[in-house]
C-alpha positions in Angstrom: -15.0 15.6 -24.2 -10.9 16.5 -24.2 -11.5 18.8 -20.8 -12.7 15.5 -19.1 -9.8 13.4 -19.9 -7.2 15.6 -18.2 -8.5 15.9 -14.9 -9.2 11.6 -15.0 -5.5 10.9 -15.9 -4.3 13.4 -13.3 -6.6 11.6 -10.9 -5.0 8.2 -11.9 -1.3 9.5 -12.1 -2.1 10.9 -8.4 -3.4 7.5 -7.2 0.0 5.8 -8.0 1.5 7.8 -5.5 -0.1 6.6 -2.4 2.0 5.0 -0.2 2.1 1.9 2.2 4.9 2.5 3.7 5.1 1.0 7.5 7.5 4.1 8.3 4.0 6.2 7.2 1.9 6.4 9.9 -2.1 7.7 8.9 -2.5 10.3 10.7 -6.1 8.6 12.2 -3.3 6.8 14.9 -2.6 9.7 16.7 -3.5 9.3 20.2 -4.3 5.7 20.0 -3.0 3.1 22.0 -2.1 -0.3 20.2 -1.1 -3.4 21.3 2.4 -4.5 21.2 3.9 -8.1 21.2 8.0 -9.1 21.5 9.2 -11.6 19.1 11.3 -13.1 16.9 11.6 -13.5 12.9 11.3 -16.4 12.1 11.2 -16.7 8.1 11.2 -13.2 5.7 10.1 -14.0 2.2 9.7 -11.3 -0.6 6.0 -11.0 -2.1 4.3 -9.2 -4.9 1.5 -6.6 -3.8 -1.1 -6.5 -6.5 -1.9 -3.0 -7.8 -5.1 -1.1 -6.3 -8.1 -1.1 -8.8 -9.9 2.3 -8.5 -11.4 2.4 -11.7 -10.2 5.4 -12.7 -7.0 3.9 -15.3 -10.3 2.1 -17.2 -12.0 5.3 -17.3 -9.2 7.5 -18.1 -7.9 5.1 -20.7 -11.8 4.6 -22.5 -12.3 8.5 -22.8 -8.9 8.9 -23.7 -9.3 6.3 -26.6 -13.1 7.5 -27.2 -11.7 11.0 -28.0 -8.6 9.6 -30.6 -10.7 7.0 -32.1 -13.7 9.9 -33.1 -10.8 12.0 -34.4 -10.7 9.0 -37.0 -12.4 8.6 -40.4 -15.8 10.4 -41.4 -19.2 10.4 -39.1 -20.3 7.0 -39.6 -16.6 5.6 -39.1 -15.8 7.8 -36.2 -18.8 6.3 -34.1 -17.7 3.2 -34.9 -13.4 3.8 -33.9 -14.8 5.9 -30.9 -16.7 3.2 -29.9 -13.5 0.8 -30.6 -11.1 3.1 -29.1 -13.0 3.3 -25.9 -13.2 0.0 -25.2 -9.3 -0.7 -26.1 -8.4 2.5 -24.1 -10.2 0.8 -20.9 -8.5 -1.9 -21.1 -5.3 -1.2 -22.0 -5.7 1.8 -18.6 -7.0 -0.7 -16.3 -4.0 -2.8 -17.1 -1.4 0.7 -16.8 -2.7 1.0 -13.4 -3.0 -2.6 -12.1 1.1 -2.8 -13.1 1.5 0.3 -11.9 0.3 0.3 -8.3 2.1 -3.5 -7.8 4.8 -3.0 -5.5 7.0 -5.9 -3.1 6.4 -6.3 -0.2 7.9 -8.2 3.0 5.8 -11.4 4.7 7.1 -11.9 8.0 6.7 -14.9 9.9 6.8 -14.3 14.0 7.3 -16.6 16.6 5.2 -14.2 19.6 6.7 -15.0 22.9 3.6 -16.4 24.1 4.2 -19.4 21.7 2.0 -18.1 18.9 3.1 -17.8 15.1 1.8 -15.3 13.4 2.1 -14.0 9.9 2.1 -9.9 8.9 3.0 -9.0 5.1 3.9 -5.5 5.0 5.3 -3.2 2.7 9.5 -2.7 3.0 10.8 0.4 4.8 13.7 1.6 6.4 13.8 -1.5 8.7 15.4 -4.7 7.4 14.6 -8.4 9.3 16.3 -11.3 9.4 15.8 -14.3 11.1 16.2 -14.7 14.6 15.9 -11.0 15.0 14.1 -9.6 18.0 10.9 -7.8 17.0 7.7 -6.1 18.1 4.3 -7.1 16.9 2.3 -2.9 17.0 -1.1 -4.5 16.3 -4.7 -1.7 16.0 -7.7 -3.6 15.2 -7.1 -5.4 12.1 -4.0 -3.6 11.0 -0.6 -4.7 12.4 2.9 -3.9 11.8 6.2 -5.1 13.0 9.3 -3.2 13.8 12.7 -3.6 15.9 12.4 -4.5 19.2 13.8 -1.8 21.8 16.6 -2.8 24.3 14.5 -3.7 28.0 14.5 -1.0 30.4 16.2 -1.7 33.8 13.4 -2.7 36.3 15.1 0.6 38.4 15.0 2.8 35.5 11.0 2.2 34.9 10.7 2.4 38.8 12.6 6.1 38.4 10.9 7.1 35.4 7.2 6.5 37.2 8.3 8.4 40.5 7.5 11.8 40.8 10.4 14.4 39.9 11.4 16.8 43.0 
């Protein structure tokens, strides 16, 4: 049973490490065009992400605590602190890895140029807002993320830029 245990806590400790990061793009993007909005921040507020549940801190944490509870007593006893160790491991790892994948995050409140407000939480990165900064809405699907607005173009310059090169 001690083989198993190893290669389920290195699964766990792996899954802590997966990031959210808006400066992380998944690579499933590439070549995809997305939608993109101008605005401005209107609000920022700090908020708590709660951890991802795979399952695997429960599991990891019952065989761990199967294994040291059967190391306990003689054969009837060690059934019985197996069976007790099991369940206190699961729920002692399901509650490792719920604190352990919580992370804070950013809720953004935009005011979209077309008049909308919209609101997009989103883990911190680089980038820091403020209200009344100028912002662009990237928006795929479902997913959307906002970062600093560029400077505008010069109508000439995007006229140039389109024209075929001698």
């Amino acid at each position: 049973m001690k083989p198993i245990a190893l290669p389920l806590l290195a699964a766990l400790l792996l899954s802590a490490c997966a990031s959210t990061n808006p400066d992380l793009r998944p690579r499933h993007e590439v070549m995809r065009m997305a939608q993109v909005q101008d605005g401005t921040v209107v609000a920022v507020r700090t908020v708590r992400l709660d951890g991802h549940q795979s399952g695997l801190g429960a599991t990891a944490g019952a065989v761990a605590g199967g294994v040291a509870g059967g190391t306990v007593g003689g054969r009837r006893e060690s059934v019985i602190f197996s069976t007790l160790g099991a369940i206190l491991g699961g729920v002692i790892g399901h509650a490792i890895e719920r604190e352990s994948g919580r992370e804070e995050a950013l809720e953004l409140i935009i005011q979209l140029r077309n008049g909308e407000r919209v609101a997009i939480v989103q883990s911190q990165g680089e980038e820091r807002f403020a209200a009344g900064d100028k912002v662009m809405v990237v928006s795929q699907g479902r997913s959307a993320r906002v970062t600093r607005a560029l400077p505008p173009v010069p109508p000439e310059a995007a006229r140039s830029a389109s024209e075929p090169q001698p």
